[in-house]
N, C-alpha and C positions, 0 to 999 in steps of 0.2 A: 401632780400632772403626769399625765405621760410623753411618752415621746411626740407623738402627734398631737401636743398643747389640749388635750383633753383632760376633764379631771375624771376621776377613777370612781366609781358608782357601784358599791355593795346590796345588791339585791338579797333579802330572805323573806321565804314563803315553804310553808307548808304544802298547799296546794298547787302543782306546778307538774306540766305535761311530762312525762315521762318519755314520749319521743317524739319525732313529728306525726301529726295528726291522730294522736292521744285522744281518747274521750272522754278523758278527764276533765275538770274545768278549765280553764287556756288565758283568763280574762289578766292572769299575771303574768306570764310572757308575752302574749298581746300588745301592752304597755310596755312592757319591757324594751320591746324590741325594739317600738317604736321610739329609744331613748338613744341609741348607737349613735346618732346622729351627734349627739352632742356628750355623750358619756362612754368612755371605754367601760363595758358592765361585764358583772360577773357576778353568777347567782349560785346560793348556798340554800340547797334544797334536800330533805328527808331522800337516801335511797329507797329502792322498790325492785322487786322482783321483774327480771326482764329488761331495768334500764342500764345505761351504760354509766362508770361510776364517773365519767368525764366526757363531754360532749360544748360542740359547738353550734347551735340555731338557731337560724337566723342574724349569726352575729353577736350572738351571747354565749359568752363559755358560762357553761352549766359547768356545777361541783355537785356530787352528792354524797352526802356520810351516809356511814354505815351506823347504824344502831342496834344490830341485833343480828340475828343470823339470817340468812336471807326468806326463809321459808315463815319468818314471825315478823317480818320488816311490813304488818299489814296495819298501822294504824294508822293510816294518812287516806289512803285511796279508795275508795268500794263506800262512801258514806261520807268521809269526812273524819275528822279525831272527837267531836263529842259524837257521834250518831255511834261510831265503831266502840265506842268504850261504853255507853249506855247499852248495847245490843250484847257486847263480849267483855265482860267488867274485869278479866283476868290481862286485858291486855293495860289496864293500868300499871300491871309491873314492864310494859316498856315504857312509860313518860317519863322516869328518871334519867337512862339512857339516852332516850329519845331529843331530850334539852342537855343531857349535857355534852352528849356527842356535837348537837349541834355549837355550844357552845366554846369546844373545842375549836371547831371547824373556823366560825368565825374568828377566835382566836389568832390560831393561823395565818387566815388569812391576813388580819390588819397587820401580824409581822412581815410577812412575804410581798405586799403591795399595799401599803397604807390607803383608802380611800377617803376622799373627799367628804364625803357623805354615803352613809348605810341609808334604803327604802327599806324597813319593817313592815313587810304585810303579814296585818293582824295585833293587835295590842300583845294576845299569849298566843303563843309562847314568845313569839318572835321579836315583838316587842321589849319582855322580860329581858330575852338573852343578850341582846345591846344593853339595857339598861344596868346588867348585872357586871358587866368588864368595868362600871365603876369609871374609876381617871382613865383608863387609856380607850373609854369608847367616844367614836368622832360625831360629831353633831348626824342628827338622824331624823326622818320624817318616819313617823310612823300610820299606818293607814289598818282600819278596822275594816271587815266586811260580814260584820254582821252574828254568827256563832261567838265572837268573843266576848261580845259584850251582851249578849243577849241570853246566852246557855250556861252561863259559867255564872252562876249567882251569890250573892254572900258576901257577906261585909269582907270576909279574906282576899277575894278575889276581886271587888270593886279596889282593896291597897294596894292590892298591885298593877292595878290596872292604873290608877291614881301616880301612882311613883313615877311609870310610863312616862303618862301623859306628862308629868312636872318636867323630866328631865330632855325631852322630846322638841326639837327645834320646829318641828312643823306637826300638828295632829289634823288628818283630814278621816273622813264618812263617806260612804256614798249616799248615803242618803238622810234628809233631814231630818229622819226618825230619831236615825243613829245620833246625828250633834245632839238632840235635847237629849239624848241618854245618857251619853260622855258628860255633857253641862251639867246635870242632874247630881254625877258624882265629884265633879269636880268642875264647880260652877265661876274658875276664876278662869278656866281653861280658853285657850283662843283655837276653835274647831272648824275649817270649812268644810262644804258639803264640794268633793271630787267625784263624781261617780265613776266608774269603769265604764269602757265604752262597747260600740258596737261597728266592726267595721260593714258601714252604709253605702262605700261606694262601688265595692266591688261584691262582696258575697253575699249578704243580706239585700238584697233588689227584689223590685217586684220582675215580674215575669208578663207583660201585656201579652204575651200570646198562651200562657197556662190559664185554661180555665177551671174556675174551682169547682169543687167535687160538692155539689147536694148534700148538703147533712152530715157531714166528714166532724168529727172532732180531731184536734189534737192536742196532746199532753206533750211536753217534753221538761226532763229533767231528773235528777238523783231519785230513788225511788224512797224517799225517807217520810218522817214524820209531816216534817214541817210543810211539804208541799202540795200533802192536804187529798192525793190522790183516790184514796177511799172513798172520800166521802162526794167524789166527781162517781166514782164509779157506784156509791149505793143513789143518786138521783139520777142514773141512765133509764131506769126501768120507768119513771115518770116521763122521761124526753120521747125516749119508745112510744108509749101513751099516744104522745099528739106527731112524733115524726118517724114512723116504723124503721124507715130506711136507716137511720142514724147509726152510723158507726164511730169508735172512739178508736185512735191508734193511739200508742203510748210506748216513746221514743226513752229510752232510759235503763238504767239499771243502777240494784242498791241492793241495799238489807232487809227492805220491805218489799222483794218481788214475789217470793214464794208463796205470804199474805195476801197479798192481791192478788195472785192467780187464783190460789183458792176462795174469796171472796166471789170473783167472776164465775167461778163454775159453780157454787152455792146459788148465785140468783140465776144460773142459767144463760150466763151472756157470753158464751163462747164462741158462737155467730156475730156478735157486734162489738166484740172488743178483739184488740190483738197487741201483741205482747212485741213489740221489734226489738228488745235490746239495745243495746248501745251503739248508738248513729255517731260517727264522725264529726265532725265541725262542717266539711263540706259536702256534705249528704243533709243537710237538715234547712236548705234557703228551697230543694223540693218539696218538703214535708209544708214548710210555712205555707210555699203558693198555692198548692195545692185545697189543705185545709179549710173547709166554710168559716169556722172556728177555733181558732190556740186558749184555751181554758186552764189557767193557772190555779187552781182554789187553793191557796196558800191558807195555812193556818199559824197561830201560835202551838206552837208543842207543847207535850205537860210540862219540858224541863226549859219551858220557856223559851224556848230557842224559837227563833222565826225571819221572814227572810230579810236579807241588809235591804238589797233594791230587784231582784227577779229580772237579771241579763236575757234570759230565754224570752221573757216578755217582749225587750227591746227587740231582740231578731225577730219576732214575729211583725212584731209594728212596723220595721223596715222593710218587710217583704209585703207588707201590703196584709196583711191579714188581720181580720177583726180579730179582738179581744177580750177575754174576759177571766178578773183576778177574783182572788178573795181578798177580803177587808182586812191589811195588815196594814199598821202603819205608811212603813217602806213605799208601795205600791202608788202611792197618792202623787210621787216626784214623779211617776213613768204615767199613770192613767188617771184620766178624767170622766166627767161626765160625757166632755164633747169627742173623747179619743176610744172612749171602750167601757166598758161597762163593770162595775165593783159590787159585787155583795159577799154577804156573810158566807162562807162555803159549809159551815159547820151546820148551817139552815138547811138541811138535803131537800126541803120542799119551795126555797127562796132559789137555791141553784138551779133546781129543774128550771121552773117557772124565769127565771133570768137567760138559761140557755134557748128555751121554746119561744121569747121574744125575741130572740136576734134573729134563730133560723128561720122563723115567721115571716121575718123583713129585712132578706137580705139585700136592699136597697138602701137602707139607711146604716144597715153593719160595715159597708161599703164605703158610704159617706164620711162615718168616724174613720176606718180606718183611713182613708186618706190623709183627713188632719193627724192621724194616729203618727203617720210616716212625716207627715214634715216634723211633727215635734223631736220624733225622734233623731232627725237630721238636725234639728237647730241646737240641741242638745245633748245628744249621747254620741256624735259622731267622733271614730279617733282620732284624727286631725286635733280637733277641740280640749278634748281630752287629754291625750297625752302634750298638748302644749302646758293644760294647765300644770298638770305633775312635773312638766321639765321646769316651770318660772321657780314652782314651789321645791325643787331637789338644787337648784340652781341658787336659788334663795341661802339655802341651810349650809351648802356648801364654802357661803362665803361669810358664815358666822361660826364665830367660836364654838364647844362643845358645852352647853350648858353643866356648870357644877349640883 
């Protein structure tokens, strides 16, 4: 406990904003932050080029180790740790460092301020690195999102993923895909489905006086394998066909951007596509409102990797904008029939044809997305959400450390 009768709360994650309003993913300080309330936190996160090695936001003192010299400290950010090591396979000789710098790090810290309870976001690494300190690591929830257990294949990698999960006071998912994967490997396992949320009452809003743009697509998100963008952009020239006007923006950056630009100027779409880079957190509830359509075509990868639950879907369903994913698992917890519309993305002649019926009838794209937005209010709002992760860190806190 500390001085102010709080208990002390060990945050680690891989993925975590580098300063304020980072475009990086956010969805773990997010939560995080929203835990101050009841937890003195402090998070032990990969450094990166640019951040500070000690910071304070929002009420969370950030740590970050160093693992390499600052000019090679790139395998966390611009893709993610499996997309960057699949694209740049020499940067495997930092995962060694990489875990056990971090493992040092938390080291440290349980000498310097003993916590209550460690959050693991993610089974690997981060997962590992608590389960590896053995007797003096303190009970811990561990949370997947999705890369770990889905990219990382093989009987090596499911034991240790397995060890985790044994030793692990709380294992939660965000989505129901994810528990029957985790139960699959380890079906004696008690997993609940926690999704990460969306803040719905302030920046994610519809806008009743924005009206939507005719024929607008939008994409938002990492520009990698998994989220299937290719293949939105080879069934434009079909959409073209029956809606000339139709434009795609595409809000993002990654390791597949160069690919895709060249793709666009191969078929000639340099008039209806455009390229924005990477939009802030609060620059993107305009992109939503605006939008006739936010089109996710989510795919599974070759390396299997695919997505845990697609948060960008949820802001777009907040803001009021119709939707439309591809058929991954994941997806089924955020969209329905009656909320937005799901097909195959790998089908470029199903996607067309999927997209030309919405913008068809944008009366009824309207209709869903209404129900699209309370769902997403009854469900993925942060309120909701981060109360569940506080009962469930709150929980582990006041049980011993599994042997």
């Amino acid at each position: 406990m500390t001085k102010d009768g709080k208990p002390r709360l060990l945050v680690l994650a891989s993925t975590y904003p580098r300063w304020a309003e980072d475009v990086e993913p956010g969805f773990v300080h997010e939560l995080t932050r929203r835990l101050t309330d009841s937890f003195e936190v402090r998070v032990i996160t990969p450094h990166a080029p640019g951040a500070l090695p000690e910071q304070t936001l929002d009420g969370v003192h950030i740590q970050r180790y160093r693992y390499a010299p600052a000019r090679w400290e790139t395998l966390v950010h611009g893709g993610g740790i499996v997309t960057n090591l699949r694209r740049s396979p020499w940067k495997l000789a930092l995962v060694p460092s990489f875990i056990a710098m971090q493992w040092w790090a938390v080291r440290r810290a349980l000498k310097r301020a003993p916590p209550a309870v460690v959050h693991a976001h993610w089974l690997l690494p981060q997962g590992l690195v608590v389960r590896a300190l053995g007797e003096r690591a303190p009970a811990y929830v561990v949370t997947s999102h999705g890369a770990d257990l889905f990219a990382l294949r093989g009987a090596w990698f499911a034991r240790l993923r397995r060890a985790v999960v044994a030793r692990a006071a709380a294992v939660t998912v965000v989505s129901a895909a994810m528990r029957e994967q985790v139960l699959r490997e380890t079906p004696e396992a008690t997993v609940a489905v926690l999704p990460m949320g969306v803040d719905t009452m302030q920046r994610f809003t519809p806008d009743p006086t924005q009206p939507r743009a005719p024929a607008e697509l939008l994409f938002v998100g990492r520009l990698v394998e998994k989220k299937g963008l290719r293949h939105l952009i080879d069934a434009l020239p079909a959409v073209l066909a029956r809606h000339p006007a139709t434009r795609l923006s595409i809000a993002g950056f990654g390791p597949e951007q160069a690919a895709l630009q060249q793709q666009v100027q191969r078929l000639g779409l340099q008039a209806q596509v455009r390229f924005l880079g990477a939009v802030a957190q609060s620059q993107l509830p305009a992109l939503y409102r605006r939008a006739s359509l936010f089109v996710a075509p989510f795919v599974q990868a070759q390396s299997g990797d695919q997505e845990g639950l697609g948060l960008v879907v949820a802001e777009a369903m907040a803001c009021g904008c119709p939707v439309l994913v591809g058929d991954v698992p994941a997806v089924h917890d955020l969209v329905s029939a009656d909320t937005g519309v799901i097909v195959a993305a790998v089908d470029t002649a199903a996607l067309a044809a999927a997209i030309d019926a919405v913008l068809a009838d944008p009366a009824r794209a309207a209709a869903r997305a209404e129900r699209a937005r309370a769902h997403v209010l009854a469900h993925f709002g942060w309120d909701a959400v981060a109360a569940n992760y506080r009962a469930a860190l709150l929980a582990a806190a006041s049980t011993l450390p599994r042997k």
